[in-house]
TORMAR-799184 format. One record per residue (C-alpha): residue in three letters; y negated, z negated, x negated. Coordinates in steps of 0.05 Angstrom, whole numbers, padded with zeros to 5 digits, always signed. Layout:
% TORMAR-799184
ALAYZX/...
//
This chain:
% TORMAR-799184
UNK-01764-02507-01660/UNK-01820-02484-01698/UNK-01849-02454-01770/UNK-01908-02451-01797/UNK-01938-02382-01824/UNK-01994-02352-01859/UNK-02059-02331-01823/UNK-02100-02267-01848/UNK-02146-02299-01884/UNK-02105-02361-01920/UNK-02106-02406-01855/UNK-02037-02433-01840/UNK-02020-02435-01756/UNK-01954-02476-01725/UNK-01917-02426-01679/UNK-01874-02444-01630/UNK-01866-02438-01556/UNK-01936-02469-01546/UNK-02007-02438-01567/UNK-02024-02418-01636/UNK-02061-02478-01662/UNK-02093-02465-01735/UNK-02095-02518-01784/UNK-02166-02504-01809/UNK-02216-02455-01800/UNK-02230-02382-01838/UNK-02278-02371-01870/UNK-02321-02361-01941/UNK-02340-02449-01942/UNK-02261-02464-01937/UNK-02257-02492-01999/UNK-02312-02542-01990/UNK-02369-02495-02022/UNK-02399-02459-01981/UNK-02451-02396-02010/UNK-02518-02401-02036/UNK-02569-02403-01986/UNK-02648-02411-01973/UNK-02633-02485-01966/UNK-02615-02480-02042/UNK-02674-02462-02072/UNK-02716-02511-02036/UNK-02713-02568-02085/UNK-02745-02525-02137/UNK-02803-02532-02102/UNK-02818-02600-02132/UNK-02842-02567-02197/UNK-02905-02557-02160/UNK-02906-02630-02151/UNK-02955-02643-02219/UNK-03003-02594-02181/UNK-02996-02629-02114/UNK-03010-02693-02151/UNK-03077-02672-02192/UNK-03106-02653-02123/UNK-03089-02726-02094/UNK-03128-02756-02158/UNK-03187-02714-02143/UNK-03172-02682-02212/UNK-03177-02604-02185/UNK-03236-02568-02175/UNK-03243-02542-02107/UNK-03189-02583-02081/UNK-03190-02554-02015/UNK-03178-02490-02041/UNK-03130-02513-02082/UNK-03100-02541-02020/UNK-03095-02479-01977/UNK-03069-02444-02041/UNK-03011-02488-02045/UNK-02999-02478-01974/UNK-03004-02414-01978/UNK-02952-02403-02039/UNK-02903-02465-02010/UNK-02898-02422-01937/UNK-02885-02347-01984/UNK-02837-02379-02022/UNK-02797-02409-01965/UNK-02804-02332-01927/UNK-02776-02300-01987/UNK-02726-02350-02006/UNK-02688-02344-01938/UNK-02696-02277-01923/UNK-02666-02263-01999/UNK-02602-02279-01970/UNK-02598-02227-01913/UNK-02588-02170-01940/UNK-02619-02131-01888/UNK-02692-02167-01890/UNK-02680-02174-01971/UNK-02682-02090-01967/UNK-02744-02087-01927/UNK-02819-02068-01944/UNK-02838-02133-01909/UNK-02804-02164-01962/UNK-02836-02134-02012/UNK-02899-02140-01986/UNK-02883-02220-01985/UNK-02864-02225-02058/UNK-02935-02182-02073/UNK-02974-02232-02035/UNK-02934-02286-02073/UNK-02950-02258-02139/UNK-03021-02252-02133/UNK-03031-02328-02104/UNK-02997-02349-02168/UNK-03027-02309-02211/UNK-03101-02337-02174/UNK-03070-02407-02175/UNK-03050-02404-02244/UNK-03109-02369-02275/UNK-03161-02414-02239/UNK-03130-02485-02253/UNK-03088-02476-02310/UNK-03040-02539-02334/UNK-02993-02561-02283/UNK-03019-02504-02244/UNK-02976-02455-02291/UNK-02913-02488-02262/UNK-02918-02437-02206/UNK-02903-02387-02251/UNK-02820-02406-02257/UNK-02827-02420-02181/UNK-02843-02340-02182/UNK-02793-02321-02226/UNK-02741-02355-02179/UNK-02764-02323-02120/UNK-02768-02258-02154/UNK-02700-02258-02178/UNK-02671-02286-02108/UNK-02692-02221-02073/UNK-02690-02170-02131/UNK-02629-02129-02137/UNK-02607-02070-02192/UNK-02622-02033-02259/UNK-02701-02047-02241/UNK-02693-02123-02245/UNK-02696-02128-02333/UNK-02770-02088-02328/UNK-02791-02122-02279/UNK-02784-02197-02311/UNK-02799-02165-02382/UNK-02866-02151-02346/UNK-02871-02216-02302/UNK-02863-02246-02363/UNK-02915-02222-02413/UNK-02967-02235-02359/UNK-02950-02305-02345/UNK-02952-02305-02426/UNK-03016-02289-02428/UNK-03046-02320-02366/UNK-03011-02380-02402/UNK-03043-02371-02473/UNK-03118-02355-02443/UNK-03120-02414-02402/UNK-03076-02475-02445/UNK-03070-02441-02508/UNK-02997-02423-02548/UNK-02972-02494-02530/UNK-02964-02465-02457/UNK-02928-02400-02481/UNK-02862-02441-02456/UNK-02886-02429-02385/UNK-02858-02347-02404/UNK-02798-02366-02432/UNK-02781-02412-02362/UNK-02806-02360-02318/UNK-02753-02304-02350/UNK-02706-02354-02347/UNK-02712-02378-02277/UNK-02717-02306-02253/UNK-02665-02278-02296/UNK-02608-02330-02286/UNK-02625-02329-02208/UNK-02613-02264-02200/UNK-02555-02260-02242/UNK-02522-02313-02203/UNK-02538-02286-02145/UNK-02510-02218-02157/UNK-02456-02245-02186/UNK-02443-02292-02126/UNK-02446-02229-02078/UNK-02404-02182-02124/UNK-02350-02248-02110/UNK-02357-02252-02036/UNK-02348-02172-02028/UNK-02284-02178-02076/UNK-02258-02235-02022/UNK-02280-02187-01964/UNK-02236-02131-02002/UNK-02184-02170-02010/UNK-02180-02194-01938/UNK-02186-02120-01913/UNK-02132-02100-01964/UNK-02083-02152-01936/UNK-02105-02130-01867/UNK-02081-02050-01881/UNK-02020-02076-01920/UNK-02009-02112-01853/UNK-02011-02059-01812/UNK-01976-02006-01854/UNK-01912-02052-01851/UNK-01923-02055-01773/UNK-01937-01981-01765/UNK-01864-01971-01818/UNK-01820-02030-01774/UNK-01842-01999-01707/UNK-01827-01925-01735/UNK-01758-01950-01767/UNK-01739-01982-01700/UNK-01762-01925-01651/UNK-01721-01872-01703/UNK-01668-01915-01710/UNK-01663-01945-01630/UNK-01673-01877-01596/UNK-01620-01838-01639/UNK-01567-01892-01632/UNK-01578-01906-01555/UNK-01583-01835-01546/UNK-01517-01829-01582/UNK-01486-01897-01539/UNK-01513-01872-01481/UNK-01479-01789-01489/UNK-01415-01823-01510/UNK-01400-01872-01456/UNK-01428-01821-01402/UNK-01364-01778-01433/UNK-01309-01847-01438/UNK-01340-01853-01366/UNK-01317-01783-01346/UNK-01249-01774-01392/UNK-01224-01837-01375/UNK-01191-01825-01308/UNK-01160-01756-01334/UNK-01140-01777-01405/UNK-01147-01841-01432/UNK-01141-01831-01508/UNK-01195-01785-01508/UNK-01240-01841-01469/UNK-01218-01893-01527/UNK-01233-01853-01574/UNK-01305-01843-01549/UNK-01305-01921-01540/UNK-01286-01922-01615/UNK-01342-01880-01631/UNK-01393-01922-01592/UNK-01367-01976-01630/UNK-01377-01940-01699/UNK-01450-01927-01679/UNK-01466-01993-01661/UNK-01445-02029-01730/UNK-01475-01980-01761/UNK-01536-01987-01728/UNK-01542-02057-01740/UNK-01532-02049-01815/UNK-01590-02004-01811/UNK-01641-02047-01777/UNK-01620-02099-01824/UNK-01645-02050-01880/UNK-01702-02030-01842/UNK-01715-02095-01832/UNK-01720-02117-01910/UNK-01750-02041-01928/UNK-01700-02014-01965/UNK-01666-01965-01918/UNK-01657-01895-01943/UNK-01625-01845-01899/UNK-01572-01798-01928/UNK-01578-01726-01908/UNK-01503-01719-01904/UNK-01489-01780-01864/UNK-01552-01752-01808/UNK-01516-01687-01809/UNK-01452-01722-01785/UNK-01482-01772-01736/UNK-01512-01707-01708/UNK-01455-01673-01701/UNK-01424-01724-01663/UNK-01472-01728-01616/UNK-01488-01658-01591/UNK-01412-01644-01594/UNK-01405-01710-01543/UNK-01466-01687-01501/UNK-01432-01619-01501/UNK-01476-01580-01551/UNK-01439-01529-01596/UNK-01482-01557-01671/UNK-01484-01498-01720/UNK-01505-01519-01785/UNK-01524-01479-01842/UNK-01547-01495-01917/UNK-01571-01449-01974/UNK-01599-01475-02050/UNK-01583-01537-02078/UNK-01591-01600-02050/UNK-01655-01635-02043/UNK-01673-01693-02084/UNK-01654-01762-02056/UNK-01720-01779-02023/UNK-01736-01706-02001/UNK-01662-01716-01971/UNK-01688-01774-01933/UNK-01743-01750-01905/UNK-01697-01693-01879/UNK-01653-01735-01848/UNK-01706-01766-01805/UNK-01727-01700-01779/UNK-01651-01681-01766/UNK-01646-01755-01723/UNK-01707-01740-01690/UNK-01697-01668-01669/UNK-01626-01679-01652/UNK-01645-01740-01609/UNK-01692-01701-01565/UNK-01647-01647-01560/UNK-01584-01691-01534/UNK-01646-01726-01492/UNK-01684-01674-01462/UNK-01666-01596-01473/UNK-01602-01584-01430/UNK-01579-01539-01489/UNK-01514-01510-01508/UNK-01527-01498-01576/UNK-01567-01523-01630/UNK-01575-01494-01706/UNK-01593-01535-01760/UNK-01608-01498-01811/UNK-01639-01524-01893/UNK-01662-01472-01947/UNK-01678-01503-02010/UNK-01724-01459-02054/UNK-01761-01467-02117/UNK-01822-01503-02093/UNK-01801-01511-02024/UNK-01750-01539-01976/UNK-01751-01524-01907/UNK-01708-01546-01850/UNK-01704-01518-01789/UNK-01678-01543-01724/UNK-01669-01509-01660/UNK-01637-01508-01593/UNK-01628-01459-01538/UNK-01647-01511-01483/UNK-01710-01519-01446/UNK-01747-01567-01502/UNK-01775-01635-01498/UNK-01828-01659-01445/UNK-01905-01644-01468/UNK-01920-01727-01469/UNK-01856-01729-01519/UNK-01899-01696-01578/UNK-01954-01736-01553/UNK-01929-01798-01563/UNK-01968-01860-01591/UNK-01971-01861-01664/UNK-01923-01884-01712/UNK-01865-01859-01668/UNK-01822-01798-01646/UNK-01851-01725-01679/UNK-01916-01750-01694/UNK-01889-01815-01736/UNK-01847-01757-01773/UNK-01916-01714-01778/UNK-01939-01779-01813/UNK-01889-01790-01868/UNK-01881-01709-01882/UNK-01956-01715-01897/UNK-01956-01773-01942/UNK-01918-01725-01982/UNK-01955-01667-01988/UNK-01907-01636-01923/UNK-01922-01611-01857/UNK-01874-01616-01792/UNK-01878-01560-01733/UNK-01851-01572-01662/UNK-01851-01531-01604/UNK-01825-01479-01560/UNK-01804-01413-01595/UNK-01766-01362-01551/UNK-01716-01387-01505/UNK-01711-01453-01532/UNK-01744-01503-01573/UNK-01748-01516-01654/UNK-01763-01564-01710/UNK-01790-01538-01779/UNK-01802-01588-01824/UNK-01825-01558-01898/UNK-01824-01605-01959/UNK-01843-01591-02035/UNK-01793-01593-02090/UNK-01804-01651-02128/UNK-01809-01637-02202/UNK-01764-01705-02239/UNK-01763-01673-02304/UNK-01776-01708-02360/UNK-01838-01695-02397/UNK-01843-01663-02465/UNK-01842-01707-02520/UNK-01901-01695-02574/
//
């Protein structure tokens, strides 16, 4: 059996009990256009072709000159061209130094021939405007432009004036396609990366839902059947009633995944205070709880009750105590719970624990609220202090 699913970046792959075959490849060219390259502004080159051509027909003065200059401004213009789209040799003073040399062959070209020769001046203005970038880019076309003006006007008279007007154009709408065209591809590249870290924030919340939710419950499982294991041959109701309990946990544990699963769980303070009574009074810890202030607010409450699953787990798990006092103070701006046992505490590599899970998952959500969650030993046991601020629901004043 097998279902298809989305890939990170739009790319649909089969999965099954074979290898992960995608259906087509990632990437920016996906939909059949691929970006602008050097390879794109090649073609333009053929409005040089009227210059090309009055050399052929022996019409140029100098042709060999002529010649080397068109050489010459063809090889800058394919150097500029391709190293406009790398952003790292566009940002260069080699670069610069390029369009420079560019500028002046087409301004000698130009100003020595005049007629088709003037064509060179667009071919300029597209170059310029494939490798400049930011607020600079309007002064420096206005000026490109009333040079090539007058270069135009001295050497062909007002009827060549046009020669401006195509070289702001070509420069202008090259650049602003251009810009636009990278603004677009770092938008994609956003996107991608936001879907990535949307990714792995539901991956770092499942794994944290399951390892909270898992390693209370099997803790509990595992405390209660050790004591149906030991009752049982001495009195048997007791043992079923343990078995009852086990049961209990287990459907209710399922109903949580489920919820975890769909990301709507939301743990009840009350209902964690119960679960951990049960367990430390089945792993033979004496629970003494103790409340002051009103009660939290429903998602402070939450929060709360993961600490109280977490702390109660590790003591059941690891501490060997015989009591444990769970104690909440709810203040004005503050609630703080407090946890602690009598036993000998949890192992060093338990607060150290990869993150997402145990203490340091808990660390993690506290945070995200403006919280902060202490663990460690203090006196002859170990304790829990998470601290939470009040959350402020009410309404604001109407004006």
């Amino acid at each position: 059996m097998t279902k298809t699913a989305d890939g990170g970046c739009g790319t649909r792959h089969r999965i099954g009990l074979g290898k992960r075959r995608p259906s087509q490849r990632c990437g920016p060219a996906r939909d059949g256009i691929g970006p602008p390259s050097g390879f794109t502004m090649l073609p333009w080159l053929l409005m040089g072709m009227g210059a090309i051509a009055n050399l052929v027909r022996g019409e140029t003065p100098n042709p060999w000159i002529g010649a080397i200059g068109v050489l010459i401004f063809n090889s800058l213009y394919i150097a500029l061209v391709f190293r406009a789209f790398d952003r790292r040799a566009r940002e260069t003073p080699t670069t610069r130094l390029l369009l420079l040399a560019l500028a002046a062959v087409t301004f000698a070209l130009a100003g020595g021939y005049g007629g088709e020769w003037l064509y060179f001046f667009p071919l300029l203005g597209l170059a310029t405007g494939a490798v400049m970038r930011g607020p600079r880019v309007g002064v420096v076309f206005l000026a490109l432009t009333v040079a090539a003006g007058l270069v135009a006007g001295l050497r062909d008279g007002w009827g060549a004036i046009s020669v401006a007007y195509g070289t702001l154009i070509s420069g202008m709408v090259t650049a602003a396609i251009l810009a636009l065209s990278e603004t677009v591809r770092e938008l994609r590249d956003t996107r991608q990366e936001l879907a990535r870290t949307a990714v792995e924030k539901e991956r770092l919340r499942f794994s944290r839902d399951l390892h909270d939710l898992l390693g209370h419950t099997l803790s509990v499982i595992v405390v209660k059947s050790e004591a149906a294991r030991r009752l049982g041959p001495r009195d048997m109701d007791a043992a079923l009633a343990q078995i009852s309990d086990i049961e209990s946990v287990g459907r209710q544990a399922l109903t949580e995944i489920r919820e975890a699963v769909t990301g709507y769980r939301r743990g009840s303070f009350g209902a964690e205070l119960d679960r951990a009574r049960s367990a430390l009074s089945a792993a033979g810890v004496e629970a003494v709880v103790r409340q002051s202030g009103p009660p939290p607010e429903p998602e402070t409450a939450a929060l709360l009750g993961w600490v109280v699953r977490e702390a109660v787990t590790n003591a059941v798990r690891h501490s060997g105590a015989t009591t444990c006092e769970i104690t909440l103070t709810t203040a004005t701006e503050r609630v703080e719970l407090t946890i602690a046992d009598d036993g000998i505490g949890a192992p060093v590599d338990t607060l150290a624990e990869t993150e997402g899970t145990g203490l340091r998952g808990l660390s993690e959500r506290l945070a995200a609220v403006g919280g902060t969650l202490e663990a460690g030993p203090a006196g002859a046991g170990f304790r829990v202090r998470a601290r939470l601020p009040v959350q402020d629901e009410s309404p604001a004043p109407a004006f």
